[in-house]
C-alpha positions as CSV (number, residue, x, y, z in Angstrom):
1,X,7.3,17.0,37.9
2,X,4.0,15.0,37.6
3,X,1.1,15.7,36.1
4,X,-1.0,17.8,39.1
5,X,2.4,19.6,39.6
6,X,2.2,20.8,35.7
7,X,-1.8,21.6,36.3
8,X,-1.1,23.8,39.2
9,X,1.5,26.0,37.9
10,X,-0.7,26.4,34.6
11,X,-3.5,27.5,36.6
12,X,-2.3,29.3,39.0
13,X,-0.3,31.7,36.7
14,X,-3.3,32.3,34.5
15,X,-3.6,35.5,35.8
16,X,0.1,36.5,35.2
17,X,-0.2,35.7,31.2
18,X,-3.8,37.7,31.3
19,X,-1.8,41.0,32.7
20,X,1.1,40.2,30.3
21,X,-1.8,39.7,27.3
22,X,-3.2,42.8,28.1
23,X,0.4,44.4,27.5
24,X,-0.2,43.8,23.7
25,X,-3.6,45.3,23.2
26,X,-3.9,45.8,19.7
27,X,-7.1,46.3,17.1
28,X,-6.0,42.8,15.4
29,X,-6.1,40.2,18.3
30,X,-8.8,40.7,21.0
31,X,-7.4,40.0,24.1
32,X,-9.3,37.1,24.9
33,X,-6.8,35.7,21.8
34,X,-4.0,37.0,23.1
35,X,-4.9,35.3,26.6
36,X,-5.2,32.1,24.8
37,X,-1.7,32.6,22.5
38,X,-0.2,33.4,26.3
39,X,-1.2,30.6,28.1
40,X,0.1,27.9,24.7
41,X,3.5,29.8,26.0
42,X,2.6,29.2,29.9
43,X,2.0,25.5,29.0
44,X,5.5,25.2,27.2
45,X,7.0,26.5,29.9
46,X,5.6,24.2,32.7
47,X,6.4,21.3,29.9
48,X,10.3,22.8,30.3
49,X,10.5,23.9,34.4
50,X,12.7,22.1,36.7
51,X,11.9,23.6,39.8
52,X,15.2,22.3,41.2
53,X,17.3,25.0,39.7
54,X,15.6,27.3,42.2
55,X,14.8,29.8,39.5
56,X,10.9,31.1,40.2
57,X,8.2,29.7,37.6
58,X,7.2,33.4,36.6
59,X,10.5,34.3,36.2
60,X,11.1,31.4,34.1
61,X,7.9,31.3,32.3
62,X,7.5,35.0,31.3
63,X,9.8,34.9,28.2
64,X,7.6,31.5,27.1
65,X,4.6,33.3,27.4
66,X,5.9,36.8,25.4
67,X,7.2,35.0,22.7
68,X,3.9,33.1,22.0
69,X,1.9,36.1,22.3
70,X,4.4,38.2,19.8
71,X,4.3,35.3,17.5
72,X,0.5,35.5,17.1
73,X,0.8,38.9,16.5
74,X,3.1,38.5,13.8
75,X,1.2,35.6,12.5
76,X,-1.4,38.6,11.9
77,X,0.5,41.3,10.7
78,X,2.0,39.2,8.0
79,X,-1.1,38.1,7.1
80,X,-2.7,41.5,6.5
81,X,-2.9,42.5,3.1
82,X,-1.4,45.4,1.7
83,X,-4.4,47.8,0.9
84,X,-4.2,50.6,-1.1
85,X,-6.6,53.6,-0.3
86,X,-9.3,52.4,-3.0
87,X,-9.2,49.0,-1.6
88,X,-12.2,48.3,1.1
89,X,-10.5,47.1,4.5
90,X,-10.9,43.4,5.5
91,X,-14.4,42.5,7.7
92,X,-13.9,43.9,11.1
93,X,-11.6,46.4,10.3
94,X,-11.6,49.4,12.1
95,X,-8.8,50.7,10.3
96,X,-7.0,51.7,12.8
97,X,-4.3,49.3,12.2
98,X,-0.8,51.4,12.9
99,X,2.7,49.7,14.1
100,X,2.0,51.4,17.1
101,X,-1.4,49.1,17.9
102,X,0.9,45.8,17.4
103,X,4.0,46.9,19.2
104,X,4.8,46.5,23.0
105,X,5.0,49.8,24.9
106,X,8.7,49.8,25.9
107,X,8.3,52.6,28.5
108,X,5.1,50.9,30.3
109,X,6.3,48.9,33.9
110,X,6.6,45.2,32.4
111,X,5.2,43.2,35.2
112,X,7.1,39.8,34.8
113,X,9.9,42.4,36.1
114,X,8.0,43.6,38.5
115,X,6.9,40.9,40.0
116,X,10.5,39.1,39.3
117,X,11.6,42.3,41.5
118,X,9.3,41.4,44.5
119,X,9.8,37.8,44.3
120,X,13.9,38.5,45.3
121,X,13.1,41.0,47.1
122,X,10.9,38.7,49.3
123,X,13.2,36.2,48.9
124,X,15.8,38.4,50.4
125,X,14.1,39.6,53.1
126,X,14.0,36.4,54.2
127,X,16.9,35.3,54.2
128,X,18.1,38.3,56.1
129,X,15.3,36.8,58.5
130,X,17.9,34.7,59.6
131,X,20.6,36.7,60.8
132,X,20.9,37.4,64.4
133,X,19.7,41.0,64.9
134,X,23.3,42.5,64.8
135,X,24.2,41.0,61.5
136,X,20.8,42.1,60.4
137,X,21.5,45.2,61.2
138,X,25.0,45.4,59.7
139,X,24.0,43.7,56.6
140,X,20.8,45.9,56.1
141,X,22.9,49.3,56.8
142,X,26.2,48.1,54.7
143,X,23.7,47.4,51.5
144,X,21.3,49.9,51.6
145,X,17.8,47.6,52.6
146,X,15.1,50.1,53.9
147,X,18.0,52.7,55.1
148,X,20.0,54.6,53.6
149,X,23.7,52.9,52.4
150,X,25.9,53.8,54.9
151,X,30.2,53.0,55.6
152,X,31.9,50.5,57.6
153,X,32.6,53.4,59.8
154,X,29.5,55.3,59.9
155,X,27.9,51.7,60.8
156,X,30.5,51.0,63.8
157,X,29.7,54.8,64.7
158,X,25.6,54.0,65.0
159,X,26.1,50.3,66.8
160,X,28.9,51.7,69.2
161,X,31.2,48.8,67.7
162,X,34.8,49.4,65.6
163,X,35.2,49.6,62.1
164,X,36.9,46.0,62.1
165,X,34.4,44.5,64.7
166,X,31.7,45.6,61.4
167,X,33.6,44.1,58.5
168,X,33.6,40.5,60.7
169,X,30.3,40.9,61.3
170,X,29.2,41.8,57.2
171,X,31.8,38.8,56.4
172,X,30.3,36.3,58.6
173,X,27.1,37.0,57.4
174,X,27.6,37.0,53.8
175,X,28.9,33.5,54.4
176,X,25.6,32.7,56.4
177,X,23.5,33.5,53.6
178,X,25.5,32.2,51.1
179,X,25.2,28.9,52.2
180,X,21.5,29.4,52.1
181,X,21.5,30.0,48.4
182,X,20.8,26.7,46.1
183,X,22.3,27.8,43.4
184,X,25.6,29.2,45.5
């Protein structure tokens, strides 16, 4: 990958590692700091992508940019001095400082997933794209895509077609988009 290549995934993911930085809002790292920790992560990751293994650059870049971010923070913490309640608190303290404020909320939607989610299921859409409209229809019934998951039979039963007639239509198909898949 060249040197524009590298730019334009860096830049255009700068958004991503802002929603990610804002994930780790704490009272000891502003987020603008955070931000910045994120995108030293973004860069090593565009260093490392080869866009040939057909992985998506968020997907792959995600864990690069946590793990800088969670380093800084633990940079931080381990730098903060043990205090005891007589002791004044360092300049621009708050003291608010808990584990809670430095620890990622487990139970808030993590976007990298999120967006990980959309990218396949986008990526799966289109490939069903590409199925004549029967096997479309089979394949989007037999797995449950925007309908509810339904039986060889019960599909046969809604097409007018035999229970058989469906599994060598699912089969064929499966093989039609497995052939689209790169890393099939």
């Amino acid at each position: 990958m060249d040197r524009n290549e590298r730019d334009h995934l860096i830049t255009s993911n700068m958004g991503y590692v802002v929603t990610l930085a804002r994930q780790y809002k704490n009272d000891l790292l502003s987020t603008d700091d955070l931000v910045s920790e994120g995108s030293i992560g973004l860069m090593k990751a565009a260093d490392k992508f080869d866009p040939s293994r057909g992985k998506p650059f968020v997907t792959f870049a995600a864990p690069y940019i946590r793990q800088s971010i969670e380093d800084a923070i633990k940079r931080v913490t381990g730098e903060m001095p043990v205090l005891s309640t007589d002791e004044s608190l360092p300049v621009g303290s708050n003291n608010n400082f808990t584990l809670l404020n430095v620890l990622e909320d487990k139970d808030a939607p993590r976007t990298d997933a999120t967006l990980e989610q959309n990218a396949l299921s986008d990526e799966l859409m289109t490939a069903i794209g590409t199925l004549n409209e029967r096997e479309q229809a089979v394949i989007k019934r037999f797995f449950g895509i925007d309908c509810q998951r339904m039986t060889m039979a019960e599909i046969g039963m809604e097409l007018g077609l035999k229970r058989e007639r469906v599994r060598q239509i699912r089969d064929k198909a499966v093989r039609k988009l497995k052939r689209q898949d790169p890393s099939a």
